[in-house]
C-alpha positions as CSV (number, residue, x, y, z in Angstrom):
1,X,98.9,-40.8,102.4
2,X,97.2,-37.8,103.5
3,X,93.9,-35.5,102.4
4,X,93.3,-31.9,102.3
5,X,89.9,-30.6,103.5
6,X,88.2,-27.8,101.7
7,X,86.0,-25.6,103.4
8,X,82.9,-25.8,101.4
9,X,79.5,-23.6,101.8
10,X,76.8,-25.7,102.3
11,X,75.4,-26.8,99.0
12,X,78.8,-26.8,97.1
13,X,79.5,-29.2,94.3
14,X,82.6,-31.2,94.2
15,X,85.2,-32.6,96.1
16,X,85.5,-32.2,100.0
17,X,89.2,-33.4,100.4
18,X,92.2,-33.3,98.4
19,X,93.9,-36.4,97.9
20,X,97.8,-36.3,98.6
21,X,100.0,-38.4,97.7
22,X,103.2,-38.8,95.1
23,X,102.0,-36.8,92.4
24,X,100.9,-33.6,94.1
25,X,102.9,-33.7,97.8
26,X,105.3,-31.2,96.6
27,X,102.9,-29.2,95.3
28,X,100.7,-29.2,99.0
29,X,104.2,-28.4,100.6
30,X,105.0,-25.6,98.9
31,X,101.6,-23.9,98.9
32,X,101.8,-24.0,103.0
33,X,105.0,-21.8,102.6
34,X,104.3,-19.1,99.6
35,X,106.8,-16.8,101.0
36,X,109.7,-18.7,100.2
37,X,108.2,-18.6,96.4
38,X,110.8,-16.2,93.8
39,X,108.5,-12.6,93.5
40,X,105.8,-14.7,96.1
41,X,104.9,-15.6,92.5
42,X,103.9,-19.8,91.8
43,X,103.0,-21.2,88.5
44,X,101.0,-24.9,89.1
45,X,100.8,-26.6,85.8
46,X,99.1,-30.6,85.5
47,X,97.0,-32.6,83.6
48,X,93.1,-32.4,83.5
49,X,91.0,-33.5,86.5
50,X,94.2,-33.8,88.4
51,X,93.1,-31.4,91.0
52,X,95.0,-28.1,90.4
53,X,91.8,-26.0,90.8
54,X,91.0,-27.5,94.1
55,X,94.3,-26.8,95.3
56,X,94.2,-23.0,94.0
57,X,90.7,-22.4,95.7
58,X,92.1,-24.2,99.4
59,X,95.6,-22.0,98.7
60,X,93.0,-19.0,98.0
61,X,90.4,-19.7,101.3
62,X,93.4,-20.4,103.5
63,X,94.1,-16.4,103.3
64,X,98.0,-17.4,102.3
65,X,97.6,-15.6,98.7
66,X,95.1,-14.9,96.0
67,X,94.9,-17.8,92.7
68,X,94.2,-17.5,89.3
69,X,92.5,-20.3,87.5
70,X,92.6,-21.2,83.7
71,X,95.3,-18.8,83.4
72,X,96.5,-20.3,79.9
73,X,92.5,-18.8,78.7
74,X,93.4,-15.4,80.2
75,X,94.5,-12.4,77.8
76,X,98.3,-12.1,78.9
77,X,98.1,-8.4,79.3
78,X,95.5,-8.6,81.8
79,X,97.8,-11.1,82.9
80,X,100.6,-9.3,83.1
81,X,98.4,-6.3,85.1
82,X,97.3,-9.1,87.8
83,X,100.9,-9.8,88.5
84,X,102.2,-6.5,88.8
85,X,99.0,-5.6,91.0
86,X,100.0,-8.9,93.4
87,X,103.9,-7.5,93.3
88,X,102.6,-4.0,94.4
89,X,100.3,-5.3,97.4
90,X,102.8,-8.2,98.6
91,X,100.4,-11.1,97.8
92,X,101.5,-13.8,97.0
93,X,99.7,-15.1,93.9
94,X,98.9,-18.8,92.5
95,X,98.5,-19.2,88.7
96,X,97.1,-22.5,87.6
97,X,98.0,-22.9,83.7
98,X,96.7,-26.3,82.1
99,X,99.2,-28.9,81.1
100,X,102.8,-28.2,80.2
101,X,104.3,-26.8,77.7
102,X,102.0,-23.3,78.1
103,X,103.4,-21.0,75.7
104,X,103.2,-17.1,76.4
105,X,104.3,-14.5,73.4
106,X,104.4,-11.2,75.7
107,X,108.4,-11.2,76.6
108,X,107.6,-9.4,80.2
109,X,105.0,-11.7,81.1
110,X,106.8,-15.2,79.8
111,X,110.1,-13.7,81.8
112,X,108.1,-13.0,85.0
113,X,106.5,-15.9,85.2
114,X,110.1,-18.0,84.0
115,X,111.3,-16.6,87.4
116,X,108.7,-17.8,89.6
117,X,108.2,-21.4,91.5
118,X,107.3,-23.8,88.9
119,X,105.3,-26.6,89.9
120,X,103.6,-29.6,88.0
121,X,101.6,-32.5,89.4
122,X,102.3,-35.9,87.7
123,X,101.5,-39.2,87.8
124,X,99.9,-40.9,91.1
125,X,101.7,-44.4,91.9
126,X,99.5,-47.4,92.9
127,X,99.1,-46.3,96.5
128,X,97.6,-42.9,95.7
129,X,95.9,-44.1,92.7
130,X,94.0,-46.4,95.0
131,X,93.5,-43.7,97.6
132,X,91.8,-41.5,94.6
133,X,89.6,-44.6,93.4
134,X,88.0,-45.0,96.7
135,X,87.9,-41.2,97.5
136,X,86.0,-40.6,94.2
137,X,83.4,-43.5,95.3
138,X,83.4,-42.3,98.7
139,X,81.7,-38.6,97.1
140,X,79.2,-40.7,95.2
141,X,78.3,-43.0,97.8
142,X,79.5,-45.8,96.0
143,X,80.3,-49.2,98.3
144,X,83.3,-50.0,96.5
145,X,85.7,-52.3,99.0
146,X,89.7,-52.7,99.6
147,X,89.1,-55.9,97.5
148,X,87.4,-53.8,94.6
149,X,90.5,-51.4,94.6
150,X,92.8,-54.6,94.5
151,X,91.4,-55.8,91.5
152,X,91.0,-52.3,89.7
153,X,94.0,-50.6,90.6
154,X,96.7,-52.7,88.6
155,X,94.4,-52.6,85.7
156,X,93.4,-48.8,85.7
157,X,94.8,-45.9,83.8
158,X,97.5,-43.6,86.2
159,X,95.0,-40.5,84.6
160,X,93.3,-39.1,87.4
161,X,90.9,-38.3,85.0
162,X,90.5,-41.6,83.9
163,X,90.1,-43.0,87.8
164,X,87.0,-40.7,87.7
165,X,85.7,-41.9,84.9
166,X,85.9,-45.3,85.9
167,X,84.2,-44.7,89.6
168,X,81.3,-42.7,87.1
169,X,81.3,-45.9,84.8
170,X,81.0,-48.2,87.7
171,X,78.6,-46.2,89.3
172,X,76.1,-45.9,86.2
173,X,76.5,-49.2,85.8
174,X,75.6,-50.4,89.3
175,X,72.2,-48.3,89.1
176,X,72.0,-49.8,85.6
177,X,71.8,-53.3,86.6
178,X,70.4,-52.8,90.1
179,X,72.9,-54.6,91.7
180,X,76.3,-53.1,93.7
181,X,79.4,-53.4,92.4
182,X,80.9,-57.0,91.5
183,X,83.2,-58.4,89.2
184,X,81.4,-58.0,86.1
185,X,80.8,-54.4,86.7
186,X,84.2,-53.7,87.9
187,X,85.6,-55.6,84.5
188,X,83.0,-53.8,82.3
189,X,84.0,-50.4,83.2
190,X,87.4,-51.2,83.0
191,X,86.7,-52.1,79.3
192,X,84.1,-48.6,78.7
193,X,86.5,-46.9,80.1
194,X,90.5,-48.4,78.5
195,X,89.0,-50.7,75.7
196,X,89.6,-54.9,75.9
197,X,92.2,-55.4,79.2
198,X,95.6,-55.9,77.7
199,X,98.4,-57.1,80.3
200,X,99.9,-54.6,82.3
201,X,103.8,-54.1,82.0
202,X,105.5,-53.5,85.4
């Protein structure tokens, strides 16, 4: 397991690090090596809260290529124009859509972008899941322990949006009940978060 540090101005919101592990280690890879990309062109597709948009912006400050967030929201011929424009200068150029299948109508555009690297971050597995939990509570200054992730990660949602909204719950209800994190609060934001525990099937 590894992590990817951003470099943040002072003051910036959000992660520091990038978590990597199963789900997005392909991904990392191939961002350290754009010109190996078909037309320097990558499209990175993934669920939400998964990351993708922290990856774009360290792709972007490393100086290897230029990235373009929330693609799927842009108008495709304006699309289409940033493309041509990164073809014409030799940059290589990152386009972060949101989660797969991302349908594009204009023929040039949806064959351009068929032709490039396509890349999609999936699911983490237990050891990066747990990685992520105590990442997340690591941001908030949240004292959660090895033992805390033992208990929580064979329980928890694989969502990386769901981990975060667990380490939120947790940490909401810690300040709620003026006390740090312990069984009770671990099990009640399990249930806040994925409803009555049901057993998991391995």
């Amino acid at each position: 397991m590894s992590q990817i540090a951003l470099p943040l101005a002072p003051g910036s919101k959000g992660p520091a690090r990038i978590v990597v592990g199963n789900a997005n280690a392909h991904v990392a890879e191939a961002l350290l090596n754009p010109e190996s990309w078909p037309y320097r062109t990558a499209v990175l597709t993934g669920p939400p809260r998964s990351g993708k948009s922290l990856l774009a912006r360290w792709f972007a400050n490393s100086g290897r290529g230029e990235s373009i967030d929330d693609a799927q929201d842009w108008a495709e011929d304006e699309l289409f124009h940033r493309w041509n424009r990164a073809q014409e200068d030799g940059t290589a150029l990152l386009i972060v859509g949101g989660e797969p299948p991302w349908e594009i109508s204009l023929p040039d555009l949806k064959s351009r972008l068929g032709g490039s690297l396509q890349m999609e971050i999936g699911q983490p597995d237990d050891e990066m899941a747990r990685e992520l939990l105590l990442s997340l509570a690591e941001e908030r200054g949240l004292p959660l322990r090895a033992d805390a992730a033992d208990y929580l990660i064979p329980r928890a949602s694989r969502s990386q949006a769901d981990l975060e909204r667990l380490v939120a719950t947790i940490d909401r209800l810690s300040l709620e009940r003026k006390a740090p994190p312990n069984l009770g609060i671990w099990r009640a934001a399990l249930e806040a978060v994925q409803g009555p525990e049901e057993p998991r099937l391995l």
